[in-house]
C-alpha positions, -999 to 999 in steps of 0.1 A, spaced: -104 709 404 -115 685 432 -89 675 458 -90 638 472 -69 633 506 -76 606 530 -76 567 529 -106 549 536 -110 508 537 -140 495 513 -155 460 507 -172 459 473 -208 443 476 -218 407 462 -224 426 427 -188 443 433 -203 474 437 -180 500 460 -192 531 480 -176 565 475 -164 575 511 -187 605 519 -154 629 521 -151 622 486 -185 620 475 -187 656 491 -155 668 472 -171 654 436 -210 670 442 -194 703 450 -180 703 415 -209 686 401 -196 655 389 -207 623 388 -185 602 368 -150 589 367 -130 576 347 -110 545 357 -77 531 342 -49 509 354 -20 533 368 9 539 346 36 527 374 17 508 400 -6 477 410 -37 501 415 -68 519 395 -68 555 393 -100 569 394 -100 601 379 -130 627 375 -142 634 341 -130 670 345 -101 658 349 -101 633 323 -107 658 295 -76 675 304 -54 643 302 -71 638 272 -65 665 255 -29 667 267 -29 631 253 -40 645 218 -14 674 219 15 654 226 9 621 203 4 618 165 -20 600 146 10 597 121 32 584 142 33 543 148 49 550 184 24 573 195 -8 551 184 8 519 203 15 543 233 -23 558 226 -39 526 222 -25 510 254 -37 541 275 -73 540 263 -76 503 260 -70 497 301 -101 527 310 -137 524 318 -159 554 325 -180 547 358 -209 561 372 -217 572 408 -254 555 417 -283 572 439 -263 559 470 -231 566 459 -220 534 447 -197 529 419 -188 495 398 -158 489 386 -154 460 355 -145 432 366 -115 430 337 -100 458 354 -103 450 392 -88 415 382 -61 433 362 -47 448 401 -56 414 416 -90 426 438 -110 399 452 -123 415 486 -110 445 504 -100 472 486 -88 507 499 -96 541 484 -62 566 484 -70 603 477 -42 619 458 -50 651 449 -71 656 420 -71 614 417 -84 585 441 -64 550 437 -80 522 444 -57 495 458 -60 458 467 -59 467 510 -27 438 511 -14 450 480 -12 485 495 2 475 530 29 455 514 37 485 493 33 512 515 68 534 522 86 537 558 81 574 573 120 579 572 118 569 537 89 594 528 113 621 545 147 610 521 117 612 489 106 647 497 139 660 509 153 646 472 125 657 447 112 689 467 147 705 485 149 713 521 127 745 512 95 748 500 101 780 480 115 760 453 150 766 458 177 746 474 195 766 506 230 767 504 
């Protein structure tokens, strides 16, 4: 599993073309990939672009949890695969993202890349400053969804 951390500011070419940051490009040869695929995120203004490793394994988590019988699940199914692209990384390292989905988060110049684990988003570089949260804020967000102790475990 490839590990993205690190934001890095990007301005796609006159063909919209963007260039992998060589951190990531790094984390994506050592695990021999080349390709990503990119969707609209579920909860924010941003693309995720996910490796195709990684893909698989949403996919078939996709397939395990929805049926085909199951009018809910195909609207739900449907949505998710109708916002994705699969993209391919160039002899320099260069990636281009259609259009229909870079309008979709409002890019028209600057974009930043976000490592998030096994993810990278790709932001609009206002978008993200409006959006980012205040350190104290970060604190009260881990304190609340990961405890005071790392071990799992609440301390009394």
């Amino acid at each position: 599993m490839a590990t993205f951390i690190g934001d890095f500011a990007c301005k796609p070419d006159a063909k919209g073309r963007v260039v992998l940051p060589s951190l990531f490009k790094k984390e994506m040869s050592d695990k021999g990939q080349t390709a990503f695929v990119v969707r609209k995120n579920l909860f924010d203004n941003c693309l995720d672009l996910i490796p195709q490793s990684e893909w698989q394994k949403e996919v078939q988590l996709i397939e395990s949890k929805l049926s085909s019988f199951r009018q809910k699940d195909q609207r739900l199914k449907r949505a998710l695969f109708r916002s994705t692209a699969e993209v391919n990384l160039d002899g320099n390292g260069r990636f281009l993202v259609p259009k229909r989905l870079m309008e979709m988060i409002a890019i028209n110049s600057e974009v930043v890349l976000l490592g998030v684990g096994e993810k990278i988003e790709m932001w609009s570089k206002q978008q993200l400053e409006d959006d980012g949260l205040p350190g104290d804020e970060v604190g009260e967000l881990a304190e609340a969804l990961l405890g005071t102790n790392f071990g799992g475990e609440e301390e009394k």
